[in-house]
ROFI-165880 format. One line per 8 residues: for each residue x, y, z of N, C-alpha, C, CB. Coordinates in nm, 2 decimals, decimal comma. Glycine has a CB too. Layout:
residues N
X/Y/Z/X/Y/Z/X/Y/Z/X/Y/Z  ...
***
This chain:
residues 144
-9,50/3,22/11,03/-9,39/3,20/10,94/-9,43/3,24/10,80/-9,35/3,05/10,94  -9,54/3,23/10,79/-9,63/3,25/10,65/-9,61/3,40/10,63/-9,82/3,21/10,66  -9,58/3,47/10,68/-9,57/3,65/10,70/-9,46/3,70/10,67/-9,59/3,71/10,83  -9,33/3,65/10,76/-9,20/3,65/10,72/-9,15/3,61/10,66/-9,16/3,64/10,76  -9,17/3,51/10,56/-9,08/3,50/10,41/-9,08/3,61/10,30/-9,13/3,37/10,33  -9,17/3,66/10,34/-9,14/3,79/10,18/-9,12/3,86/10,29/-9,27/3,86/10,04  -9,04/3,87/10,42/-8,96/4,01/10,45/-8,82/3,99/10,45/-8,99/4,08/10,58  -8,78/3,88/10,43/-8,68/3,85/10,42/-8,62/3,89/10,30/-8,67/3,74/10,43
-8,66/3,86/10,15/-8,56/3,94/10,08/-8,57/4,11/10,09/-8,58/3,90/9,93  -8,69/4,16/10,16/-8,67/4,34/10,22/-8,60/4,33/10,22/-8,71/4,43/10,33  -8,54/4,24/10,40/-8,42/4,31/10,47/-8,29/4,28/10,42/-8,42/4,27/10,61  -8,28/4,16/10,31/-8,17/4,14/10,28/-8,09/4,30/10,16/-8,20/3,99/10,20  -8,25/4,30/10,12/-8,17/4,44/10,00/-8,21/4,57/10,08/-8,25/4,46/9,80  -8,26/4,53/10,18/-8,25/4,68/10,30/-8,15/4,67/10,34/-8,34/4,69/10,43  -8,04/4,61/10,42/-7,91/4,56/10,44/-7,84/4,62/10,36/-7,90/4,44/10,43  -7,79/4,57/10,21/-7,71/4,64/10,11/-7,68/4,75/10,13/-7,76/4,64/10,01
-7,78/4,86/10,10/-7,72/5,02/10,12/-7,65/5,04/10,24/-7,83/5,13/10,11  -7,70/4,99/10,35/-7,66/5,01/10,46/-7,49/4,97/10,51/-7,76/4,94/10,53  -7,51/4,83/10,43/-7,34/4,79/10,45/-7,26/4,89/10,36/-7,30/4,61/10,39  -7,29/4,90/10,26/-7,25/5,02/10,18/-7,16/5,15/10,19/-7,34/5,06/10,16  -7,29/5,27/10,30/-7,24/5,31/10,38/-7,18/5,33/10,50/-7,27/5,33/10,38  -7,17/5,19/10,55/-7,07/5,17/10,65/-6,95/5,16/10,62/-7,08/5,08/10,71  -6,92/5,05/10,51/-6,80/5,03/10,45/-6,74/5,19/10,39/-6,82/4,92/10,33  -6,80/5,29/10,33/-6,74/5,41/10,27/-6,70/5,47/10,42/-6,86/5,51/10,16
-6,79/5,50/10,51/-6,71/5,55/10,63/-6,61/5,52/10,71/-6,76/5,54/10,71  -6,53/5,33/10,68/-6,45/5,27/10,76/-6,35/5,32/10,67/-6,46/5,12/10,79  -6,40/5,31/10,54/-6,27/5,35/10,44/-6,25/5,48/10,44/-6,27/5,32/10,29  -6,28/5,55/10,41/-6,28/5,73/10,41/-6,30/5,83/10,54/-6,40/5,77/10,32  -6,31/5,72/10,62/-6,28/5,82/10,78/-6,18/5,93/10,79/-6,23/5,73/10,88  -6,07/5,93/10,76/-5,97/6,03/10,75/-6,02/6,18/10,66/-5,84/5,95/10,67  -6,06/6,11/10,52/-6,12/6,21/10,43/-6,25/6,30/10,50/-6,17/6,11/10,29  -6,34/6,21/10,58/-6,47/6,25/10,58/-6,41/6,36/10,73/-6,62/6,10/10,60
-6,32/6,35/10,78/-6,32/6,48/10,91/-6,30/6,59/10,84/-6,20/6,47/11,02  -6,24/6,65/10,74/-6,28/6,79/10,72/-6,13/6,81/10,71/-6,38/6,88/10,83  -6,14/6,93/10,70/-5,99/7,04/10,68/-5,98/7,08/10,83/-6,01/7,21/10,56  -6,07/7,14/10,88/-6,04/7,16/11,05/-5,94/7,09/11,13/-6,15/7,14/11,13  -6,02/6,93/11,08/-5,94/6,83/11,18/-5,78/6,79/11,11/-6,05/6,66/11,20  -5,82/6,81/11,00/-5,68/6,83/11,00/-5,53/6,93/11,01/-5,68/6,79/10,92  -5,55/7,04/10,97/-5,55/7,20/11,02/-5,49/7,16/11,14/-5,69/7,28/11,04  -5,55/7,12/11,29/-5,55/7,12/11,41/-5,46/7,05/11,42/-5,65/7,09/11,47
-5,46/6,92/11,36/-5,35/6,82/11,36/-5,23/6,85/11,30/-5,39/6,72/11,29  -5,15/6,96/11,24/-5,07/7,02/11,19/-5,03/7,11/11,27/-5,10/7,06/11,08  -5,10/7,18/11,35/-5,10/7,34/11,40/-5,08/7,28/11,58/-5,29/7,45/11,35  -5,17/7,14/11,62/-5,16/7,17/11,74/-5,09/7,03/11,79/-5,31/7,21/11,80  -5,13/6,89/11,73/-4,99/6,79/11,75/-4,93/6,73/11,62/-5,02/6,65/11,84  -4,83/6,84/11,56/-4,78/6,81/11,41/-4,71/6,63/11,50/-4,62/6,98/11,32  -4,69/6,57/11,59/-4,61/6,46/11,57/-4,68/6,34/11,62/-4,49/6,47/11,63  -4,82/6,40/11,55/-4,94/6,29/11,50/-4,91/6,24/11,36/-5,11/6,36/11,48
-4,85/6,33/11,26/-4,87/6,29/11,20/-4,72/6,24/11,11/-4,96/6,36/11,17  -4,73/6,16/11,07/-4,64/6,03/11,02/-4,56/6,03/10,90/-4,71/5,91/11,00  -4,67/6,04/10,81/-4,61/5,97/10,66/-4,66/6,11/10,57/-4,71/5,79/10,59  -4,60/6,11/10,48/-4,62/6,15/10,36/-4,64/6,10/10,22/-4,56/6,19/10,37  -4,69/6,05/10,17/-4,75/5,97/10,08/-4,69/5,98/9,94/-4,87/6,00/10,08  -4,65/6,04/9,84/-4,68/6,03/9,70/-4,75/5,98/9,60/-4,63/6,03/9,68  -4,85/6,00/9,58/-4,93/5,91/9,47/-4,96/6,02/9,32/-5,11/5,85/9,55  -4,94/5,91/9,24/-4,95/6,00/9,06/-5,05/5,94/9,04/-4,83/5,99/8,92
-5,16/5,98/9,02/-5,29/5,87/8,95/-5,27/5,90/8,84/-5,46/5,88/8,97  -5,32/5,81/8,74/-5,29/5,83/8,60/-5,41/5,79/8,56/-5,17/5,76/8,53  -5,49/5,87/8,47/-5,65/5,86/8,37/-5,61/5,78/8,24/-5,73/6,03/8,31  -5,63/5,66/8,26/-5,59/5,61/8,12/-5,75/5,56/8,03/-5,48/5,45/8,16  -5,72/5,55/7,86/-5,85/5,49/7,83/-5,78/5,36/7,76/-5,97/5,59/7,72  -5,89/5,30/7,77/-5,87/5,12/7,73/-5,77/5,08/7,81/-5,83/5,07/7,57  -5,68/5,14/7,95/-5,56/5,05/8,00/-5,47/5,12/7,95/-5,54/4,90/7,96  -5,42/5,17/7,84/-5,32/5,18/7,74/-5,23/5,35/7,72/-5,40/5,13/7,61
-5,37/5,39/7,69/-5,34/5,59/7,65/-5,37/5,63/7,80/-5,49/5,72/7,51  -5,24/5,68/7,85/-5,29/5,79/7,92/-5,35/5,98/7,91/-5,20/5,77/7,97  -5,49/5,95/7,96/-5,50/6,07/7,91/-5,44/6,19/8,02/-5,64/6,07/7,88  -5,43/6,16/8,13/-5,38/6,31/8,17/-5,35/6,20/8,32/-5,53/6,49/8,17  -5,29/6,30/8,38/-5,19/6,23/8,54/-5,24/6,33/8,67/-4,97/6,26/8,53  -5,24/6,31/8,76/-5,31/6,39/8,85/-5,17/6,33/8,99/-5,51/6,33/8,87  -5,11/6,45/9,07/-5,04/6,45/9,13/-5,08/6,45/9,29/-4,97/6,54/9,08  -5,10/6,35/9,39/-5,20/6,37/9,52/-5,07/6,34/9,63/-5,35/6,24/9,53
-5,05/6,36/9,74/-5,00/6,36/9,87/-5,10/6,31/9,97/-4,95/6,49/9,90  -5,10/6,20/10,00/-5,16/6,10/10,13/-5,08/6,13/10,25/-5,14/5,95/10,11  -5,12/6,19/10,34/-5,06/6,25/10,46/-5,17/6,15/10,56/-5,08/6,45/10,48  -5,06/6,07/10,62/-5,10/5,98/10,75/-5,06/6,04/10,88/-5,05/5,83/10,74  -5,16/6,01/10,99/-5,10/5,99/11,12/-5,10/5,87/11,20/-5,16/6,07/11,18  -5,09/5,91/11,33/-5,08/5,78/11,42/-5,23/5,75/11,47/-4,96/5,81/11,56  -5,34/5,76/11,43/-5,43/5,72/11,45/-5,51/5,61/11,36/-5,47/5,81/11,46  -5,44/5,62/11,23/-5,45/5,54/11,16/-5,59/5,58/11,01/-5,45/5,42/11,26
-5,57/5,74/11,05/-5,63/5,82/10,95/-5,54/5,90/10,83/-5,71/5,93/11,04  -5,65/5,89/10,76/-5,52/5,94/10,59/-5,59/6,06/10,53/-5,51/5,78/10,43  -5,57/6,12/10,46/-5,61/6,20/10,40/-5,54/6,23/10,27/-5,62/6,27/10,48  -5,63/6,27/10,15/-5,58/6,28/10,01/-5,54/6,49/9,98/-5,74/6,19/9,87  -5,45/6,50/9,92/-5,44/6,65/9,87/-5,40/6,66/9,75/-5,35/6,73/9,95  -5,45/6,71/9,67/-5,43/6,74/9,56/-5,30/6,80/9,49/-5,52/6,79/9,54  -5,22/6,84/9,42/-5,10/6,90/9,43/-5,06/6,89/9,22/-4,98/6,80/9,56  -5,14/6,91/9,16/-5,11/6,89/9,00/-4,98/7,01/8,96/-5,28/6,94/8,90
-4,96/7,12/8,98/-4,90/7,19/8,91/-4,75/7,18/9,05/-5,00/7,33/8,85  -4,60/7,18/8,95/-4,53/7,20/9,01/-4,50/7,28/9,14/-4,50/7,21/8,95  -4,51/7,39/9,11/-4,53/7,48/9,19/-4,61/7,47/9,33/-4,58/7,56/9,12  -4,73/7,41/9,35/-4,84/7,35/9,44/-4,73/7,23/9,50/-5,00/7,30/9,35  -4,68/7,17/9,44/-4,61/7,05/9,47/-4,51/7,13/9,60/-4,51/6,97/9,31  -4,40/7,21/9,50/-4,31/7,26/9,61/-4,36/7,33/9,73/-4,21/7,34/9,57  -4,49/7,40/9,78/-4,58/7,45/9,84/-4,58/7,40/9,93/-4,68/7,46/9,80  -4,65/7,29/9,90/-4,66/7,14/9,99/-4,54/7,12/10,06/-4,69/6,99/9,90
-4,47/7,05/9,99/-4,33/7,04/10,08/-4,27/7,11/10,16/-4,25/7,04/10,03  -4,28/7,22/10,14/-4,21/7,38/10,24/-4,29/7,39/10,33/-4,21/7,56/10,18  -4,43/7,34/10,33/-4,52/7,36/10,45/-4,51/7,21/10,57/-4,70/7,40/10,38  -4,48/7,12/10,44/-4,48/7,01/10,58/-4,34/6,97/10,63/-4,55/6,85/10,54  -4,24/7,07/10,57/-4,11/7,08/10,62/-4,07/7,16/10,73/-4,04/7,11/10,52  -4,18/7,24/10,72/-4,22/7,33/10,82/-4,29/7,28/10,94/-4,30/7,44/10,77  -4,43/7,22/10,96/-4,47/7,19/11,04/-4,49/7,07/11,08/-4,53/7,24/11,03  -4,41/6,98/10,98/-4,40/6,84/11,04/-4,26/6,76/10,98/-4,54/6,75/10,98
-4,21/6,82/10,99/-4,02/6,78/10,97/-3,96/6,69/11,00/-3,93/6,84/11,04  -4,05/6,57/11,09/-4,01/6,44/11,12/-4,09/6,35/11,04/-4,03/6,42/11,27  -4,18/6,36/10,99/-4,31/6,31/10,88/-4,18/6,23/10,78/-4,42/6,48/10,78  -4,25/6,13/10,80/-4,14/6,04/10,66/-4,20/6,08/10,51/-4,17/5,82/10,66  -4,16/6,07/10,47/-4,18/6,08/10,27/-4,14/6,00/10,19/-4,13/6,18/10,20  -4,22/5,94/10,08/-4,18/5,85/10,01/-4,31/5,70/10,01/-4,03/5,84/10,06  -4,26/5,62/9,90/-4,33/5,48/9,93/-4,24/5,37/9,88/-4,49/5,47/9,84  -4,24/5,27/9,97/-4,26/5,15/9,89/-4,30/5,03/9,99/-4,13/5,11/9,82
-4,31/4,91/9,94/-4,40/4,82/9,99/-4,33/4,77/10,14/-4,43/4,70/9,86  -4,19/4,79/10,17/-4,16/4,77/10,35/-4,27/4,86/10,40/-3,99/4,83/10,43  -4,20/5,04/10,37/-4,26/5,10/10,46/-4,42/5,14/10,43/-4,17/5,21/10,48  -4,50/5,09/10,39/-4,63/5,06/10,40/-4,63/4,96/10,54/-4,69/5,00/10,25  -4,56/4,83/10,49/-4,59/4,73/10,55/-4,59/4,76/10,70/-4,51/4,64/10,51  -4,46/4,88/10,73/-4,40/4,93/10,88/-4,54/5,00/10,93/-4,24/5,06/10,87  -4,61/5,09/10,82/-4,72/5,17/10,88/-4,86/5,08/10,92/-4,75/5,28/10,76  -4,85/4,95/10,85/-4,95/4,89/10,86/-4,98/4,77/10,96/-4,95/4,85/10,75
-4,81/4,78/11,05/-4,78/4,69/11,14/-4,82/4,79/11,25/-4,63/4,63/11,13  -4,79/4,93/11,29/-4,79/4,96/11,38/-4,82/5,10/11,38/-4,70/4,91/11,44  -4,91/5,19/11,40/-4,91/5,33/11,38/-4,84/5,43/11,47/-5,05/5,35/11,38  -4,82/5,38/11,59/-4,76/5,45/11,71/-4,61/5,47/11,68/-4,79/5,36/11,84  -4,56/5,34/11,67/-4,43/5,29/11,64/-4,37/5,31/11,49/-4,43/5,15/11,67  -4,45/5,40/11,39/-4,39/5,39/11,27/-4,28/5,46/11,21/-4,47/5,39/11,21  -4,27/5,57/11,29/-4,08/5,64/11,26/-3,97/5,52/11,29/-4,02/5,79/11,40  -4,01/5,54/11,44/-3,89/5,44/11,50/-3,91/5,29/11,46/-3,87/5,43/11,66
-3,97/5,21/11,38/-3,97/5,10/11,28/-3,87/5,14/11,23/-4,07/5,07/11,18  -3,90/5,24/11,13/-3,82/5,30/11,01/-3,68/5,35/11,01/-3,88/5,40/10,96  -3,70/5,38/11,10/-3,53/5,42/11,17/-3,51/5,27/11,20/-3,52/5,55/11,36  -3,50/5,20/11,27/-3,44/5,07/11,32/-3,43/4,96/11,16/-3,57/5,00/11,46  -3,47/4,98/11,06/-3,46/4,89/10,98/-3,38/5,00/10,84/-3,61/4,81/10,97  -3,38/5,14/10,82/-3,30/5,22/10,78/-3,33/5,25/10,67/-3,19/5,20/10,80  -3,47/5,24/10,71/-3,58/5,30/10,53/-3,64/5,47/10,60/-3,82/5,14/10,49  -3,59/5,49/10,69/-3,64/5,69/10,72/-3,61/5,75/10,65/-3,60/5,78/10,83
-3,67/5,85/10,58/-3,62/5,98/10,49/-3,75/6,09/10,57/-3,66/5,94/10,26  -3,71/6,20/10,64/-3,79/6,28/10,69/-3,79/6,41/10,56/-3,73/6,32/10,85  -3,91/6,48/10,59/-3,92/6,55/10,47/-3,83/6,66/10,53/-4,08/6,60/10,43  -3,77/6,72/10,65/-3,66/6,80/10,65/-3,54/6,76/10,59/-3,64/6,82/10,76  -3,51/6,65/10,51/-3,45/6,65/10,44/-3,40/6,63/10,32/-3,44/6,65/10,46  -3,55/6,67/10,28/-3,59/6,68/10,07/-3,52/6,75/10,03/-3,74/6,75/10,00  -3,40/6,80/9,90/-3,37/6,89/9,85/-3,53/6,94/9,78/-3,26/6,86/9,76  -3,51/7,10/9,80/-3,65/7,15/9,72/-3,58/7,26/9,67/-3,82/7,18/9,81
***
């Protein structure tokens, strides 16, 4: 017993990093597959994929000034993987849209806190939630 008390705090802050990296992998699983896997997912079953996201991050200092805004698209599927895209300049924006109007035309667009809640209830089932409760907006029918 005399031996194993000072390995105990090792393994406790050996542990740390470790949970660490597990946690970044549970969260960023979508991000960490690459452009391939997603590519494939567009190109070979576009009706994997689900949602369309909008998010504006905004860089603020002290809370208050914003210093500059950053324009991203969260594109989910039914696996329950996400992925971030970047999209700052107008132009890139409408880009985006023509292409997932194109290859995923059933893909919902938009946010608010139901249809999170619909995606968060059920990944398989999350159009037809949205259709049944009459929050669907498919990106085939964005004015752009």
């Amino acid at each position: 017993f005399g031996i194993s008390i000072p390995f105990i705090p090792i393994l406790v802050v050996g542990f740390i990093p470790v949970l660490g990296i597990l946690l970044v992998f549970v969260r960023f699983k979508g991000d960490l597959k690459g452009s391939d896997y997603w590519i494939d997912k567009l190109v070979q079953e576009p009706h994997k994929i689900v949602w369309i996201k909008p998010i504006n991050i905004k860089h603020t200092a002290a809370y208050v000034i914003t210093l500059y805004s950053e324009m991203h698209f969260q594109v989910h599927n039914t696996d329950g993987l996400k992925v971030m895209i970047k999209c700052n300049t107008p132009e890139n924006q409408l880009l985006f849209i023509r292409g997932m109007s194109q290859y995923v035309p059933h893909a919902h667009i938009g946010f608010n806190e139901q249809v999170e809640a619909c995606y968060n209830t059920g990944f398989q089932n999350f159009i037809p939630e949205l259709q049944r409760r009459g929050l669907y907006n498919p990106v085939q029918g964005m004015q752009v």
